[in-house]
N, C-alpha and C positions, 0 to 999 in steps of 0.2 A: 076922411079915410073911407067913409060908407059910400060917399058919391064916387071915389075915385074906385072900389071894391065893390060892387055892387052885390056880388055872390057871397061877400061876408058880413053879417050881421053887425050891427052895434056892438049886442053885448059881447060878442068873441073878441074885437078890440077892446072894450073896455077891460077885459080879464086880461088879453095881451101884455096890454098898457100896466096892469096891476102886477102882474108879476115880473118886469121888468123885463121883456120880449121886445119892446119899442124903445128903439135909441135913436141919438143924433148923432149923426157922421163922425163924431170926436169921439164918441162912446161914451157919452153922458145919456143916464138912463131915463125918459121920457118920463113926466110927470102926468096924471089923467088932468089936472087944474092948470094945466101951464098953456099961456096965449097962443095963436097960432102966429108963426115964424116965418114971413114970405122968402122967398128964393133960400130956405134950407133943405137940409136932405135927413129923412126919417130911416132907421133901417130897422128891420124887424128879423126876429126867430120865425123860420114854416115849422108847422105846424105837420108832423109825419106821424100817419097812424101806427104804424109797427116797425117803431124803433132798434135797433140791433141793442142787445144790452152785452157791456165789456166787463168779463165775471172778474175783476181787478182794481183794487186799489187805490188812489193816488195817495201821495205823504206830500204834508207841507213841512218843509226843511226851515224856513224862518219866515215871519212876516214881522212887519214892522209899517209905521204910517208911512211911506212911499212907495215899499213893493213887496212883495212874497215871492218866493221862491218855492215850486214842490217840485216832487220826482213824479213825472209821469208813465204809467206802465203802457208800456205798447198794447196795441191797435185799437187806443183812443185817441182821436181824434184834441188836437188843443184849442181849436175854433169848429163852431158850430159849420155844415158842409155835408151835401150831397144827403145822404140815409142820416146824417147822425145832427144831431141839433141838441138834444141835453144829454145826449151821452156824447159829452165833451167835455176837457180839462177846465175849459173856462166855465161853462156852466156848472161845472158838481164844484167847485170854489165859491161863485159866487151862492150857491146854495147853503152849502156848509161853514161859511163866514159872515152871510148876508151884508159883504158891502159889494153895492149895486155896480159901483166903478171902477171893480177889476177889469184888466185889461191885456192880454198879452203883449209884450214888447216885440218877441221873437216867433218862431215858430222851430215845432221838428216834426218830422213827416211824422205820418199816423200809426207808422210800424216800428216808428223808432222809439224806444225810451228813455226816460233821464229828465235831465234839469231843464224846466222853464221860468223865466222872469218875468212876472206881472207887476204891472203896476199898481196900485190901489191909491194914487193919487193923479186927478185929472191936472192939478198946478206942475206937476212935478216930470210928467208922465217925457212928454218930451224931450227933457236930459236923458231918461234912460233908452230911449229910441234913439238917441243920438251915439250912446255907448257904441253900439252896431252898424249904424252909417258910418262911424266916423274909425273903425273897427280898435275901439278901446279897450274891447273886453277880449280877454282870453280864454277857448274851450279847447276841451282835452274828451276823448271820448276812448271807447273801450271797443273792438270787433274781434270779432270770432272769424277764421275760415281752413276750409281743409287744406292740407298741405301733404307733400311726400314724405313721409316717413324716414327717408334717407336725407331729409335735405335738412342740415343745421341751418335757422336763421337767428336763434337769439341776438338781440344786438343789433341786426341789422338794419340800416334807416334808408329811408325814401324822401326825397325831394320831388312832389310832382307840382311841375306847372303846365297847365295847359288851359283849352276853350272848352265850353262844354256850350253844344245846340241843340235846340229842339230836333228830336227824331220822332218817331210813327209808333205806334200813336203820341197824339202830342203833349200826353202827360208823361214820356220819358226823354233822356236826354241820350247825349253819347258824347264821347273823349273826342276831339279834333284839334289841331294846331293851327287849325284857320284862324285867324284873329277877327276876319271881315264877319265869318257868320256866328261867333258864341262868344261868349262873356270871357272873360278870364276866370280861371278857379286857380288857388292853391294850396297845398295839404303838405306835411310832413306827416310821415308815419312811421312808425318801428316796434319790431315787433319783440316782445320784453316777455313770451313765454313760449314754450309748445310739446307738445303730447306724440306720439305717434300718426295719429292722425289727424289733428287741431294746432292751431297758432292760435295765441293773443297780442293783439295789436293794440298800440297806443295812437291816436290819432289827434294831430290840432290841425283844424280848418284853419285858414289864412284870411281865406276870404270867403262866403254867404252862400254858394248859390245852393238852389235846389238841388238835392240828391247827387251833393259835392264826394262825400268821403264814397257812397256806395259807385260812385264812376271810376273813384282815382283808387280803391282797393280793387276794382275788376281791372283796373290801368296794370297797377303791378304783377297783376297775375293771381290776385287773392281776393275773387268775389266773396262778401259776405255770407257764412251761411243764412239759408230760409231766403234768403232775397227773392221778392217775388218778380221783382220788375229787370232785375239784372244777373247776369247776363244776357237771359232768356226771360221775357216777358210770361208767365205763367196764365195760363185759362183762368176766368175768374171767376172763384168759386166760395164757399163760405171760410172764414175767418178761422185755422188751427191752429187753437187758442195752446198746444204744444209742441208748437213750430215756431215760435217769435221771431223775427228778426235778429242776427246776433250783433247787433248796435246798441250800442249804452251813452248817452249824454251825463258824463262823468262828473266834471267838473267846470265852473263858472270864477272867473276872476277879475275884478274890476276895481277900479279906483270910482268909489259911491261920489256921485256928482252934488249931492246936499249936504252929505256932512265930510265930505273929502278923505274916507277913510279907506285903507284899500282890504276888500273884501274877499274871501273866499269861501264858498262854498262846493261840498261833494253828494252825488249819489252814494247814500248807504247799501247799495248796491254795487255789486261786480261780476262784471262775467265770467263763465269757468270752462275751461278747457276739458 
């Protein structure tokens, strides 16, 4: 590592390596005594001097020897990325549990909050990654957005299917029925509450993609409130830690693939109108 780094010292690897910043492509956490490995692949935590800290939270909802489950609070990050590296879901876990081989299965964007599944078993890890390719698992999530004040929807449900593609910049997406150039997405949603000025929506994803529910709720005409990327991409600016996104990852439901029991779990959390 020092030959292939030349700008970083031993011992900043050796402390790496010790706090468990140096893995192997599976996410098994690097040993300082362990042989060296020809044709594998090492990944490390950077190292960022002035970190954003997220004055919030997380809850672990259950663990157990194959995985954990916590509620994550919005605009932290679940994987280490860009400015943030231990102010992440995965890293304030493995800190606070000290097992080195947590692991995300899933993701939710950084703005969004609610339930995610770790693994804490590297034998096992692969069945529950498979829950989500193979789409076994059921979610359910919660959004907020303004509405007309004259307009009754309680009750009312959505079927959307469509494509969603890369747009400009290219970390957003947008609604198309081209099938040649985007993925398939699909969502049902309905909305089971609302205020004068606010609706409560229920939403389950069908299928994975990135920034699936916040495309197909601007689809029907009910952008999220706070959303900073949709409708209108927002100027980027520091983190208004009283503006959240109004996205909530509710709930998770699956039939557990080691002991075959079918499981559910909720955010003790809900959003309010």
């Amino acid at each position: 590592m020092v030959k292939k780094f030349p700008h970083i010292s031993e011992q900043v690897w050796r402390n790496r390596i010790n706090s468990g910043k140096v893995f192997w492509r599976d996410g098994g956490i690097m040993n300082i005594d362990e042989p060296y490995q020809p044709n594998s692949t090492l990944c490390y935590y950077r190292e960022v001097p002035l970190e954003p800290t997220v004055p919030f939270e997380e809850l672990i909802i259950t663990q157990n020897e194959q995985f954990l489950i916590a509620h994550k609070p919005a605009f932290l990050p679940v994987m280490p990325g860009g400015e943030f590296v231990n102010e992440c879901l995965q890293a304030r876990l493995i800190q606070r549990t000290g097992i080195q081989e947590i692991q995300a299965v899933h993701r939710l964007d950084r703005d969004t909050a609610g339930l995610v599944l770790f693994s804490t078993n590297p034998a096992t890890r692969n069945q529950y990654h498979q829950l989500f390719a193979e789409r076994r698992i059921a979610k359910t999530y919660q959004a907020v957005a303004s509405i007309n004040s004259s307009e009754p929807i309680i009750g009312k449900k959505w079927h959307v299917k469509n494509y969603l593609k890369r747009s400009q910049p290219n970390f957003l997406f947008e609604n198309t029925t081209a099938s040649d150039t985007g993925q398939y997405a699909e969502s049902t949603i309905e909305c089971i509450d609302q205020s004068q000025t606010k609706a409560l929506f229920s939403l389950s994803p069908i299928t994975g993609r990135t920034h699936q529910l916040r495309l197909h709720m601007q689809h029907i005409g009910y952008p999220i409130l706070n959303d900073r990327f949709y409708p209108t991409l927002q100027p980027k600016q520091p983190d208004d830690f009283h503006k959240p996104l109004q996205l909530l990852a509710k709930s998770l439901s699956f039939v557990d693939p080691v002991t075959q029991r079918e499981e559910t779990f909720k955010s003790p959390t809900d959003l309010e109108i």
